[in-house]
C-alpha positions as CSV (number, residue, x, y, z in Angstrom):
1,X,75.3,72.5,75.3
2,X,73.6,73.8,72.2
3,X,70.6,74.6,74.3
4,X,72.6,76.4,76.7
5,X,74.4,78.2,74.4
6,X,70.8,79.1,72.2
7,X,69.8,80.5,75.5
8,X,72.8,82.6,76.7
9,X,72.4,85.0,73.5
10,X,70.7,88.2,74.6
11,X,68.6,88.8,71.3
12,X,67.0,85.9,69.6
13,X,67.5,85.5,65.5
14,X,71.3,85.9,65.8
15,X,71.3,84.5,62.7
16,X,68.9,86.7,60.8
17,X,70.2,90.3,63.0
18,X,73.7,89.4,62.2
19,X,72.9,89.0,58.3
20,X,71.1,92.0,58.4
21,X,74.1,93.8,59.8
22,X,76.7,93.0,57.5
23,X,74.5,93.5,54.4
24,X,73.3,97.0,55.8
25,X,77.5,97.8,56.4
26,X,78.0,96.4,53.3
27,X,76.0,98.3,50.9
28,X,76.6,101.9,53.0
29,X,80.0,101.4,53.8
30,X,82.3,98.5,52.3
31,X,80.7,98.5,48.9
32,X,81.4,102.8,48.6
33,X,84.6,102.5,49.8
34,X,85.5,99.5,47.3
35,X,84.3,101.4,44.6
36,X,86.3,104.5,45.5
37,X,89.5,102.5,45.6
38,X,88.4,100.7,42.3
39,X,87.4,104.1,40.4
40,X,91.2,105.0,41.7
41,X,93.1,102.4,40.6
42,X,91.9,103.6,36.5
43,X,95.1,105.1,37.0
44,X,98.6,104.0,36.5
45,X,100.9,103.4,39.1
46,X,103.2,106.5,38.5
47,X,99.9,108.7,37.6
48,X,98.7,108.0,41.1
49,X,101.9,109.2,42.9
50,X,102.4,111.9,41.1
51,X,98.3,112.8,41.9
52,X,99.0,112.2,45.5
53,X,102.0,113.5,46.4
54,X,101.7,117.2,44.2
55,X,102.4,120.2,46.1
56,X,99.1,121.2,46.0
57,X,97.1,118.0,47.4
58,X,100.3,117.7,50.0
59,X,99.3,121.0,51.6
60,X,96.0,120.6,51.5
61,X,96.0,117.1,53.3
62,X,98.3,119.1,55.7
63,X,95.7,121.8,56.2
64,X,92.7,119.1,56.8
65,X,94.7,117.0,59.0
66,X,96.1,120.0,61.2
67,X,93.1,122.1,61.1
68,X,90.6,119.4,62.7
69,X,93.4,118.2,64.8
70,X,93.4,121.8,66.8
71,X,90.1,122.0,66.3
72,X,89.4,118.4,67.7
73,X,91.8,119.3,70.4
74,X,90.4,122.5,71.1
75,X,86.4,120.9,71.7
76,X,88.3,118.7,74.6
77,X,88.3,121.6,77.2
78,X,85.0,123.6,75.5
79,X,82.7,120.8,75.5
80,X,83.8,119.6,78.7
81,X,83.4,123.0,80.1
82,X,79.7,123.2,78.7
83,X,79.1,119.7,79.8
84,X,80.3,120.3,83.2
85,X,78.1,123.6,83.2
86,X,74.6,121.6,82.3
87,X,74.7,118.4,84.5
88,X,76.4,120.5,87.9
89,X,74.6,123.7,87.7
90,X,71.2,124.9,87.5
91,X,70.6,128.5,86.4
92,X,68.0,130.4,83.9
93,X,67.5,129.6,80.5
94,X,69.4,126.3,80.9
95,X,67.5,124.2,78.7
96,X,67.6,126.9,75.9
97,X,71.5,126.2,76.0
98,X,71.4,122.5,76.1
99,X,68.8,122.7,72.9
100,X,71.4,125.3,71.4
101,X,74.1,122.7,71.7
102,X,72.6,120.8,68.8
103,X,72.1,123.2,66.7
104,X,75.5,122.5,64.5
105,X,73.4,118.7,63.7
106,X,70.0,120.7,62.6
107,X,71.7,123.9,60.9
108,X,72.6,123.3,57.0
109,X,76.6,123.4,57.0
110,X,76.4,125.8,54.2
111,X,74.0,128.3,56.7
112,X,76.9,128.3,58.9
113,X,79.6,128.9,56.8
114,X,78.1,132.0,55.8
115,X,76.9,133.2,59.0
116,X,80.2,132.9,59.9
117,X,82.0,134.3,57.3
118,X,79.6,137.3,57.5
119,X,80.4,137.2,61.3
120,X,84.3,137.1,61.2
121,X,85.0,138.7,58.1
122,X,87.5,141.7,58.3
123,X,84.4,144.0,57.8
124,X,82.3,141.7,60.3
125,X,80.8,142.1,63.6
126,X,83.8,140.1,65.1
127,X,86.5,140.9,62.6
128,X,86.6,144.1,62.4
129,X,87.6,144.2,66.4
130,X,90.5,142.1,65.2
131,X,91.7,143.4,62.1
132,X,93.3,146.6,63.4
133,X,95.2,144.1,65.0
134,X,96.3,142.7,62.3
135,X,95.0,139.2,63.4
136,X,93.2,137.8,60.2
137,X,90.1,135.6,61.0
138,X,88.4,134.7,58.1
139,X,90.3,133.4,54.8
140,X,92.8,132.0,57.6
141,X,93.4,128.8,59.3
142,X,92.0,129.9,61.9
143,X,88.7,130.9,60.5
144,X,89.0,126.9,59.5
145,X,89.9,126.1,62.6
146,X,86.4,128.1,64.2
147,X,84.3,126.3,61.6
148,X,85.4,122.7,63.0
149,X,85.1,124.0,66.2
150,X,81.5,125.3,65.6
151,X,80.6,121.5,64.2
152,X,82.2,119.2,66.2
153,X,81.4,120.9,69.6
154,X,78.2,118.6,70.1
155,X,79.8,115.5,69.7
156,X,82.0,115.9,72.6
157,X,79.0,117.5,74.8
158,X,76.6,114.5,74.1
159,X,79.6,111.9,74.8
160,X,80.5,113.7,78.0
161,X,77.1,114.6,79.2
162,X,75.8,111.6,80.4
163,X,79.1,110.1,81.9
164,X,78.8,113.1,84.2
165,X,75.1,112.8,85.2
166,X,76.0,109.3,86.5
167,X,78.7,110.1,88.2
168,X,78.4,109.5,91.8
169,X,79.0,113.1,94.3
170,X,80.2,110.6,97.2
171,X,83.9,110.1,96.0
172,X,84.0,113.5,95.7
173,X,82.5,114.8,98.8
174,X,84.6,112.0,100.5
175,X,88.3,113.1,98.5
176,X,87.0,117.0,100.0
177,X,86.6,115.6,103.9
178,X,90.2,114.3,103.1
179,X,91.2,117.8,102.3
180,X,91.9,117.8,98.9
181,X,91.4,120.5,97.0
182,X,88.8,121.1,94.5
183,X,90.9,120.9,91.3
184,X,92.9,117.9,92.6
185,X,89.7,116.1,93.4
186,X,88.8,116.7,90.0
187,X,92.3,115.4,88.5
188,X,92.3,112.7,90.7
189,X,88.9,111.8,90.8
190,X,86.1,113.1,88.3
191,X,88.9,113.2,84.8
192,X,90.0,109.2,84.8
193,X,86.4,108.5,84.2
194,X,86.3,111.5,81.8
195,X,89.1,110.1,79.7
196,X,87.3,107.7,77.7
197,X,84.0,109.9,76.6
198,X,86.5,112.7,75.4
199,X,88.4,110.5,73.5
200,X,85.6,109.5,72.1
201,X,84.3,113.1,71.4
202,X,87.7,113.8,70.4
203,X,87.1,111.2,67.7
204,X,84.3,112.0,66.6
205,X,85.0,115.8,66.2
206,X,88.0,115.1,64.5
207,X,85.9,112.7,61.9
208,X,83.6,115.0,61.3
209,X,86.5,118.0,60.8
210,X,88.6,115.9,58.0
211,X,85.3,115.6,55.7
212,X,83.9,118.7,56.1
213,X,83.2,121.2,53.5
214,X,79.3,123.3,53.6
215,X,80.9,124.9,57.1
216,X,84.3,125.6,55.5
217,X,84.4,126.3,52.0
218,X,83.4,129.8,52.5
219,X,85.3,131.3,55.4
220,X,88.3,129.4,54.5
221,X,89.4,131.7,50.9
222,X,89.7,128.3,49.2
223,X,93.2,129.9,48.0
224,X,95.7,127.0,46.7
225,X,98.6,126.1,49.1
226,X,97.4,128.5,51.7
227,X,93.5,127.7,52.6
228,X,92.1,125.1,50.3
229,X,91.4,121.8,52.0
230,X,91.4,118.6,50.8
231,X,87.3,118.1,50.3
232,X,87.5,121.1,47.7
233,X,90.2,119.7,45.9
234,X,88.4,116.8,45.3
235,X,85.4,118.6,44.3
236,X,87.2,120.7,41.9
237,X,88.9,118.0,40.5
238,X,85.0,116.0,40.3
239,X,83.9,119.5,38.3
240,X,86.9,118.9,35.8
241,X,85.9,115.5,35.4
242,X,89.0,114.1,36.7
243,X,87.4,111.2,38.8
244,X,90.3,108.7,39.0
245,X,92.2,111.8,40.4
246,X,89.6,112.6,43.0
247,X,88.8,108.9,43.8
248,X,93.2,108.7,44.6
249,X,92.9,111.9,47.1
250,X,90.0,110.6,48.6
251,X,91.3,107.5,49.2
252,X,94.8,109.5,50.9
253,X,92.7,110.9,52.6
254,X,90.6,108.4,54.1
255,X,93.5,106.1,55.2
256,X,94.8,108.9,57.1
257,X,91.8,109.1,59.1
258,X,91.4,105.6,59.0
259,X,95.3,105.5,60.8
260,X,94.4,108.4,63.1
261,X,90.8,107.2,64.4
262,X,92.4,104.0,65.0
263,X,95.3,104.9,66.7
264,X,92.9,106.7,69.2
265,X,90.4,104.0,69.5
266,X,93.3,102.0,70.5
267,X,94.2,104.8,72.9
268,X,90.5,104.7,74.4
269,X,90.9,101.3,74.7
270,X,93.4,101.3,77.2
271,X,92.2,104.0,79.2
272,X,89.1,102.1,79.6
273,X,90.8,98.9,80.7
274,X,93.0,100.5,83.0
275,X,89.7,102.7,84.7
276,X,88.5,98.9,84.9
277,X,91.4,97.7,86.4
278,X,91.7,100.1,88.9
């Protein structure tokens, strides 16, 4: 039985892989993250609350979570555009645009904060079109909103991408000789086995949102209670040397993504068992 179950194992060294693992996790991930609830717990029980719940960390964790929510939400139905663009059709230049989808990983946050701010600014390119209007782009939400959407449009790409190139043109072709129509064979057919990339996109864009701060601290105005997000409030309160009060909104802030990534992971989860099941 031992043999048997020595040989079953894909990877030899299980032993030696596995410890590897958990001491790599542990000192990038577990060991941080104990010390950031540590360095929090310096203060008092009442001290944290009141840290936590003041009117000015309470909007900005509103501001985050909302913010890379829509954004998240919004890089659903543009990176599945783009992705559906690349793998079905062929045109010129189309390797240029799939080597310009990456550019969000490569470019310096910072670079792109300002290049947007410059862009969408009310005396910008872009902004100036809008401002007659009265529809305010940067120092907004929305200008917030286009920075997450700007960084987090990859990571549904590259999760979609390759689920499409794999995809099979027969159950298609056959749902059109049954006379369906394009966009129900699409609903019916090519989106339950697009469910579970774009939740995972979804995820990952979201991630990437609630922590951001190169791409957003300059188009966002960084104005209290109106456009400051939580990742400047915790730097400001690192440059005032207030640690123990930037270690307890950190650590807000982290169990709300922790709660949110998990209640979509759970969500993938079952859309990939029932795709399986079916």
């Amino acid at each position: 039985m031992a043999a048997k179950t020595r040989t079953d194992r894909a990877l030899p060294g299980f032993r030696l892989t596995l410890g590897f693992t958990v001491l790599y996790l542990s000192l990038i991930v577990l060991i941080p993250l104990a010390a950031l609830v540590l360095h929090s717990a310096g203060l008092t029980a009442g001290q944290w609350w009141d840290t936590v719940t003041n009117a000015r960390v309470a909007a900005s964790y509103k501001l985050s979570i909302l913010t890379s929510l829509s954004a998240a939400f919004a890089n659903i139905f543009i990176g599945l555009l783009l992705a559906w663009v690349l793998v079905r059709y062929r045109f010129p230049g189309k390797k240029i645009i799939d080597g310009l989808i990456d550019l969000p990983f490569a470019l310096p946050t910072a670079v792109a904060g300002i290049a947007l701010t410059t862009i969408y600014a009310p005396n910008g390119w872009i902004g100036s079109l809008f401002e007659p209007l009265g529809i305010k782009i940067a120092y907004s939400p929305l200008g917030i909103m286009l920075a997450l959407i700007f960084i987090g449009t990859p990571f549904v790409v590259r999760t979609v991408q390759p689920v499409l190139q794999e995809l099979e043109t027969d159950t298609e072709e056959a749902a059109a000789m049954l006379g369906a129509y394009r966009w129900r064979s699409f609903l019916k057919v090519i989106l339950p086995e697009l469910i579970s990339p774009l939740l995972t996109g979804f995820a990952l864009a979201f991630a990437r949102g609630i922590g951001e701060y190169g791409s957003v601290v300059f188009i966002s105005g960084n104005m209290p209670m109106k456009t400051e997000i939580a990742p400047l409030l915790i730097i400001t309160k690192l440059e005032q040397y207030e640690y123990a009060q930037a270690a307890a909104i950190a650590v807000v802030l982290l169990l709300i993504s922790f709660v949110l990534l998990l209640g979509i992971n759970f969500a993938q989860r079952r859309s990939s068992r029932r795709s399986n099941a079916v």
